[in-house]
Phi, psi and omega in degrees: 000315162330280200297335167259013155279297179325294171317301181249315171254007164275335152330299227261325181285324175320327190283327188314330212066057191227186177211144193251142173244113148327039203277345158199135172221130193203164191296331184271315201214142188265031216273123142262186183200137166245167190220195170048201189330318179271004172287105164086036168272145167278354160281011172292324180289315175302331177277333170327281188300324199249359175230290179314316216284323171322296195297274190347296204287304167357320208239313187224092177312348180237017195279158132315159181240118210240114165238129155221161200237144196145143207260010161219117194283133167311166190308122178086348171262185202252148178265082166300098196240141185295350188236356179151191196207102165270000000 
């Protein structure tokens, strides 16, 4: 899941000025986190849905999709970046 974070949906929160964080991934489930621009945007749930949820459900069809927002990413997750994974 990392790598189609990586691949796919972080280019798109980057161009935004934002940055997307892994905080969980499992066969079941799905947790990001944006940060930058998208922290506390009222469009994230439209992107959620209408961006994220496609590319997600491609790879694992049945997980929930979990997004939160917010200008510091918990604790322990991973930074999906289109130029490397810091």
């Amino acid at each position: 899941m990392i790598d189609v974070c990586t691949r796919f949906l972080a280019p798109l929160v980057e161009a935004d000025g934002g940055d997307l964080f892994v905080v969980a991934a499992s066969t079941d489930e799905v947790h990001l986190h944006v940060t930058g621009t998208y922290a506390g945007c009222p469009g994230v749930p439209f992107a959620a849905d209408h961006v994220f949820l496609p590319i997600v459900r491609t790879v694992l069809p049945n997980a929930k999709l979990t997004i939160t927002s917010g200008w510091k990413p918990p604790e322990g997750s991973v930074r999906a970046s289109s130029t490397k994974m810091a």
